[in-house]
C-alpha angles and dihedrals in degrees: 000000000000118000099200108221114260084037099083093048098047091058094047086052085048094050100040089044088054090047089048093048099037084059088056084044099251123121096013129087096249117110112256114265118263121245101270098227099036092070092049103041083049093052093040082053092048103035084053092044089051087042095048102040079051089063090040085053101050089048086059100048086041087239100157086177098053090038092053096044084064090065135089108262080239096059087048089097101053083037094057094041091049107027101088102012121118093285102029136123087257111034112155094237085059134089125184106214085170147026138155139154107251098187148009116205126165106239141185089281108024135296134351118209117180117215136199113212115179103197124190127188122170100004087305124105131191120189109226133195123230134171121200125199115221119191132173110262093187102306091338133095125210153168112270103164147004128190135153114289133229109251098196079056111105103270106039128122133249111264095026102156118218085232130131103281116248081251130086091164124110 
């Protein structure tokens, strides 16, 4: 059998043009490849978000143990110290009727997830703002910070007062 000369060389061009291809994701059967930061900025949104409504839901339902186990091991002492003081998330004189995250934004330290507490002593309830940073201890999330949130800031719900928040915790 006769290979004719050119022929040799345009099917090794050909081979080594689909190897090349097939490796970007074009030309082989393999799914393209996803964009690398996007993955990760959408988890640590949603792993922040989940860690954040946990701590909104135990406030409401006044659970110390399951607010405090939201929190970085290193944030557990001011915690302690805050949490169910006069002015803290879960005072005895409070009650949360209401409570959502209103926003998840990545921040200098973390994330920044934007919270909605609506608070009510005495018949009276006020709606505060809180944002949260959430950062990555190993494969864990956790609370790192709270502190009162801006309620002119995107997210925040109508009525947010400028007031102290019903947290002194960290």
């Amino acid at each position: 059998m006769a290979v004719k000369r050119g022929a040799v060389p345009l099917a090794v061009v050909l081979a080594a043009l689909t190897f090349a291809l097939s490796g970007c994701g074009i030309g082989g059967d393999d799914e393209p490849a996803e964009e690398p930061d996007r993955a990760p900025a959408e988890e640590a949104a949603t792993r922040s978000r989940e860690r954040v409504q946990a701590y909104l839901d135990a406030m409401v339902a006044k659970d110390v143990a399951a607010g405090r186990s939201q929190f970085c091991a290193t944030a557990h002492a001011a915690f302690d110290a805050a949490a169910t003081s006069p002015n803290g998330d879960f005072a005895e004189h409070f009650t949360v009727p209401a409570a959502t995250v209103t926003d998840v934004r990545s921040g200098a330290r973390g994330q920044e997830v934007s919270a909605s507490v609506t608070v009510s002593v005495g018949g009276q309830s006020t709606t505060r703002a809180l944002v949260f940073t959430v950062t990555r201890t190993g494969a864990d999330w956790c609370i790192a910070d709270e502190v009162p949130g801006d309620p002119t800031a995107p997210g925040a719900s109508p009525g947010a007062t400028v007031e102290p928040s019903a947290s002194s915790a960290p």
